[in-house]
C-alpha positions in Angstrom: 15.0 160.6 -98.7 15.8 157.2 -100.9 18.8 155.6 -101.4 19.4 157.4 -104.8 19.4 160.9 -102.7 21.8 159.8 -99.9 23.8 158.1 -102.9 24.0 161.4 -104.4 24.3 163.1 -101.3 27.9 160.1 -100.6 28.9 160.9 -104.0 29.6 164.3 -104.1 30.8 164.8 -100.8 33.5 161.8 -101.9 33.8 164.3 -105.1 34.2 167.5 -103.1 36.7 165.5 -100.6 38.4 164.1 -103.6 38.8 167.1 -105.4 40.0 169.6 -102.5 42.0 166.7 -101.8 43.7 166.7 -104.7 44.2 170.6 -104.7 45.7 170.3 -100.8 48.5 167.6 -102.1 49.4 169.2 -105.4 49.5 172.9 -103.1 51.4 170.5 -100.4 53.0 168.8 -103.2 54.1 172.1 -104.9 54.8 173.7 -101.3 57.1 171.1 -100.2 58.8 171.5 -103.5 59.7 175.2 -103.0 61.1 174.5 -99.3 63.3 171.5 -100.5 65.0 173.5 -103.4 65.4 176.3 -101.1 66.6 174.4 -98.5 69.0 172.6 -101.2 70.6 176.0 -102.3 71.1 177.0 -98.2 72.9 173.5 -98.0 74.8 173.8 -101.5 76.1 177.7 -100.3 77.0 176.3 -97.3 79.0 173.2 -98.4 80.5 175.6 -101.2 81.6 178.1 -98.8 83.4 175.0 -96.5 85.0 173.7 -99.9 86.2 177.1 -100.4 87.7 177.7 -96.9 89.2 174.1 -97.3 90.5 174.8 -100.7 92.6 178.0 -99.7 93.6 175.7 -96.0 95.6 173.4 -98.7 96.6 176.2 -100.9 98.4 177.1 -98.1 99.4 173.7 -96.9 100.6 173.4 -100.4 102.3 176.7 -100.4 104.1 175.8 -97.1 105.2 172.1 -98.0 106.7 173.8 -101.3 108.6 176.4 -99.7 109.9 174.2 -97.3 110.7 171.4 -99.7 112.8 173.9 -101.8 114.3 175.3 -98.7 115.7 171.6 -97.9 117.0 171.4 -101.5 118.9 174.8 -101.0 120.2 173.8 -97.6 121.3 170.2 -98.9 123.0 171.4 -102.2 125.0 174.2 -99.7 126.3 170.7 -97.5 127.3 169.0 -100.8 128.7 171.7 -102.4 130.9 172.8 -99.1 132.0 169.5 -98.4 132.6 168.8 -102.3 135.0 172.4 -101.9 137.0 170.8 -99.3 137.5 167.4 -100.2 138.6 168.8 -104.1 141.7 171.2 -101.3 142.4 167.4 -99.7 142.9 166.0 -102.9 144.7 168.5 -104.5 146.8 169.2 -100.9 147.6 165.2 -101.1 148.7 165.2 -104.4 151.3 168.0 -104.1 149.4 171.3 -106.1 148.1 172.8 -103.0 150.4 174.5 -100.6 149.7 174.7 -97.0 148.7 178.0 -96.8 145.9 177.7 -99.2 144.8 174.2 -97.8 144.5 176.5 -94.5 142.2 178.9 -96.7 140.3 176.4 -98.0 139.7 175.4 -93.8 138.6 178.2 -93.3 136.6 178.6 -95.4 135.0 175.1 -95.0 134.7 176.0 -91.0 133.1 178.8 -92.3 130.2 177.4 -94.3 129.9 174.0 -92.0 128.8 176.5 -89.3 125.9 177.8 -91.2 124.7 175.1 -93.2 125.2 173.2 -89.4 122.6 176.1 -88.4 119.8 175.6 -92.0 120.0 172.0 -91.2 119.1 172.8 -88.0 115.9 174.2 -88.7 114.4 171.8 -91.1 116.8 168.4 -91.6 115.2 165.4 -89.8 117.8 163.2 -86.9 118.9 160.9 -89.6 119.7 163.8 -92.3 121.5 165.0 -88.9 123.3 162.5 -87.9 124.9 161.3 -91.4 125.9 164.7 -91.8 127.8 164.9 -88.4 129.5 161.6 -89.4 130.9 163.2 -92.8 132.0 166.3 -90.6 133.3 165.1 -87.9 135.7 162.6 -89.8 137.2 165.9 -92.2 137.4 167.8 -89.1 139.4 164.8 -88.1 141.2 164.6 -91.0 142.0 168.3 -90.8 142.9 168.7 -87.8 145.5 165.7 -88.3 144.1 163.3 -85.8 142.8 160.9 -89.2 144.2 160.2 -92.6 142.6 160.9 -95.8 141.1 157.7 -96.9 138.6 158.3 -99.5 136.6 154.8 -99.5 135.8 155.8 -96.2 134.8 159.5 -96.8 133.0 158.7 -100.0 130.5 156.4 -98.2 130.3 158.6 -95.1 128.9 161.5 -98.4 127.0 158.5 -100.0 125.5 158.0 -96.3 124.7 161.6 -95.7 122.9 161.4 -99.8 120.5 158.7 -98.9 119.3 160.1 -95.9 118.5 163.2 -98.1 117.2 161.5 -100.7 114.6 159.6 -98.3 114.1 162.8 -96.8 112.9 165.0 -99.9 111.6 162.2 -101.1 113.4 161.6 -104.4 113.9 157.9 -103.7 114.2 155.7 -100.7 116.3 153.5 -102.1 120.0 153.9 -101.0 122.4 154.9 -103.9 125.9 153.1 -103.8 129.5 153.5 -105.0 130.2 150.7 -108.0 132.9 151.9 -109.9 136.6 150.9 -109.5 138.3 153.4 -107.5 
């Protein structure tokens, strides 16, 4: 054997090598192709299925901050309009065009609706929503009762009190509101 044989011989076993070389990495090449894209589709159904179970876990986050939120504005307008009922009886009691016996219906009726909306706050109003409220309360149970006298400076900013910590509490504005007019 010369040198030209065994050259031959080096060549095409390079060539053979080279050749089912290339057909083992473009098999491997295609091979490895067809496990990444499926393992890529089992990765993307998974993280879809987790985006959808965390989509409908803040749908109903959602649905419960809502409900609640509106359930505060309900309970909050009830306060407000109940204390707005009784201190429209004190003014018109003060000013002569309410008789007692209807200033004592308009009490009762108060009493009446304090003790509920007393019971809403209860269940969703924060300590400071609370505690303003209890001031504004307490002073026209006070006044009603006759151990205080009607003075409206002092009622209006025990109301605007009881507003601000509503308004921080639903979140309309945490800046306080204040009285500027003249009266």
């Amino acid at each position: 054997m010369d040198w030209a044989d065994v050259f031959k011989v080096v060549t095409a076993s390079v060539a053979s090598i080279g050749v089912a070389g290339g057909l083992i990495f473009a098999l491997s090449s295609w091979l490895g192709k067809v496990w990444a894209r499926r393992i890529l589709d089992r990765e993307k159904n998974e993280l879809d299925r987790e985006l959808e179970a965390k989509k409908r876990e803040f749908d109903i986050l959602k649905d419960t901050y809502l409900r609640t939120h509106n359930d505060k504005l309900v309970i909050y307008r009830a306060v407000i309009d109940s204390v707005a009922k009784l201190l429209a009886a004190f003014d018109a009691h003060q000013s002569g065009r309410l008789q007692p016996p209807q200033a004592a219906e308009a009490f009762d009726s108060f009493n009446q609706q304090r003790l509920q909306v007393y019971g809403y706050l209860g269940m969703l109003a924060p300590q400071p929503v609370m505690d303003a409220q209890d001031k504004l309360i307490d002073q026209l149970l006070k006044i009603s009762g006759g151990s205080a006298s009607y003075d409206w400076d002092e009622i209006r900013q025990l109301a605007i009190a009881f507003i601000n910590e509503v308004r921080i509490d639903v979140g309309i504005d945490k800046n306080p509101i204040s009285y500027n007019g003249d009266l």
